[in-house]
C-alpha positions in Angstrom: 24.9 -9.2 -4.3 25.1 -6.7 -7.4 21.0 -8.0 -8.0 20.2 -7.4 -4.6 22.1 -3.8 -4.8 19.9 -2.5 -8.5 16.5 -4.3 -6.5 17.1 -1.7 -3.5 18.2 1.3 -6.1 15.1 0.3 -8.4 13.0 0.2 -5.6 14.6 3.5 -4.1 14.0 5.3 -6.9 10.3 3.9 -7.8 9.5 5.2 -4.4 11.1 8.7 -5.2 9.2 8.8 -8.4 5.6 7.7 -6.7 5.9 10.1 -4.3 6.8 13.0 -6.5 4.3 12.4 -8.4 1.7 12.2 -5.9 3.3 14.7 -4.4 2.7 17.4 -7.5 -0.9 17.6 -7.0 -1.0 18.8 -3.3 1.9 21.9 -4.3 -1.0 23.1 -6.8 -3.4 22.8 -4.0 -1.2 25.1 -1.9 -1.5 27.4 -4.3 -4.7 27.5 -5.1 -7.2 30.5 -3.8 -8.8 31.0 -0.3 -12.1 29.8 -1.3 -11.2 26.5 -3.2 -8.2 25.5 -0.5 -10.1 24.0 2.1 -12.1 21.7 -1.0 -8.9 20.7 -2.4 -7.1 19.8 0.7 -10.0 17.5 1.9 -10.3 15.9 -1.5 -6.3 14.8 -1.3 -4.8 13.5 1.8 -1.4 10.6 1.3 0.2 8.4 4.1 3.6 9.9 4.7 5.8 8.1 2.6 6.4 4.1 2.9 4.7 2.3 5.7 6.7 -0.9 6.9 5.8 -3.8 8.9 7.2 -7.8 9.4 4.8 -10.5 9.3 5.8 -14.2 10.3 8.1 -12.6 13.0 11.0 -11.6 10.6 10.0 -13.6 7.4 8.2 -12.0 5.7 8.0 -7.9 5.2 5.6 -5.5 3.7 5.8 -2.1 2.4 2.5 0.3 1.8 1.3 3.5 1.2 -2.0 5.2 0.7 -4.2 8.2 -0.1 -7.1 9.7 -1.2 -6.8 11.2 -4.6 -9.9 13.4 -6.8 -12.2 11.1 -4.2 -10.2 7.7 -5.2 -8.8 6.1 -2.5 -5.7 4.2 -3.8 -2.8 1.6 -2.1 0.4 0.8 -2.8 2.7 -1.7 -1.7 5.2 -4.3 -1.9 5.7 -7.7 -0.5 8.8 -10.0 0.6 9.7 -13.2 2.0 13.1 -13.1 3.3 13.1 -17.1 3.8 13.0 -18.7 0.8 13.9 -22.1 2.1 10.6 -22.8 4.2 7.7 -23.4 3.5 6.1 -20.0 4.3 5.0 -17.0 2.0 4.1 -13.3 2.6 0.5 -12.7 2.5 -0.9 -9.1 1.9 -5.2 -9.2 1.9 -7.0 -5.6 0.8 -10.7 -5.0 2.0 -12.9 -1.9 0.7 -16.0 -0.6 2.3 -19.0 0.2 0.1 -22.5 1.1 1.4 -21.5 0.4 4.9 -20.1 -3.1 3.9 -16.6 -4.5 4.0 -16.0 -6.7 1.0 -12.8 -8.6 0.1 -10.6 -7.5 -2.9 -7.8 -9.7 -3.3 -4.8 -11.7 -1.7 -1.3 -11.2 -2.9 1.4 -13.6 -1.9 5.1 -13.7 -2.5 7.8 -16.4 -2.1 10.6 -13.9 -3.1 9.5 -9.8 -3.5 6.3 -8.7 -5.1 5.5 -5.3 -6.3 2.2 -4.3 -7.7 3.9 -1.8 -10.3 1.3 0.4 -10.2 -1.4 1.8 -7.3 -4.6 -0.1 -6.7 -7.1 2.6 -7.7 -10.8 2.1 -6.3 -14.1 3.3 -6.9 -15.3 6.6 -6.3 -18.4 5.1 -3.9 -15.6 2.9 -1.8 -16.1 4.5 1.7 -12.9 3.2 3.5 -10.0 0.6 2.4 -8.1 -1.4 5.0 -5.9 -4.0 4.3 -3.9 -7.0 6.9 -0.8 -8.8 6.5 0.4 -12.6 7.3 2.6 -15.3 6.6 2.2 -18.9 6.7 1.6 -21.9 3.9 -1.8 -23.9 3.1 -4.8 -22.9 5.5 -1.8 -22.0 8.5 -1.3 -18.9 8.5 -0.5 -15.9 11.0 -2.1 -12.9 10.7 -1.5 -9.2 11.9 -4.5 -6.7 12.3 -5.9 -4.4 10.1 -4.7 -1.3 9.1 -7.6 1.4 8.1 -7.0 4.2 5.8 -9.3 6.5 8.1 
């Protein structure tokens, strides 16, 4: 119990830290001048804080956020399987669109909790990023729909 209680302050606190510092860059942006506010504002835009959904009906649990950053998108997240005992994990797939294309970037899967640590940062000529969640073992799995940054 005392793990699980400094996992959910760790956690609690990573997310307080990630989102002040992306946070920093659009208060300069505010304060920037007439002419150059509309060019910073379109060049950052951030998802509102950690995203949650379930996969696997109540298995399996993932946590996201994303943005657009000095024309980088980037995505964040973390992964859990609440049930350990089966045979299931937590799958979390990411997809990026270059040149009108989507392209596959990599699977993640977690039997316990999974955090990245840091931001997937992409390419400045990556168009779009969507990513999907699932849960399942082997080649059975269940899988939610896509979730687009645009």
């Amino acid at each position: 119990m005392r793990n699980v209680r400094k996992l959910l302050v760790g956690t609690a606190l990573a997310g307080a830290l990630a989102t002040g510092i992306f946070a920093a860059p659009a208060a300069s942006a505010a304060t920037a001048t007439t002419a150059s506010a509309p060019v910073a504002a379109s060049a950052q835009s951030f998802s509102a804080g950690w995203k949650y959904f379930n996969t696997g009906g109540h298995d399996g649990r993932i946590a996201y956020q994303w943005g657009r950053k000095g024309g980088h998108y980037w995505l964040d997240f973390k992964l859990w399987d609440r049930d350990r005992r089966d045979r299931g994990f937590t799958y979390f797939d990411v997809y990026y669109k270059r040149h009108g294309k989507w392209y596959h970037f990599n699977r993640y899967s977690t039997k316990g909790f999974f955090d990245k640590g840091s931001p997937i940062i992409f390419p400045q000529d990556v168009q779009d990023i969507r990513f999907k969640g699932g849960y399942g073992w082997s080649n059975h799995y269940g899988w939610g729909g896509y979730r687009s940054y645009n």
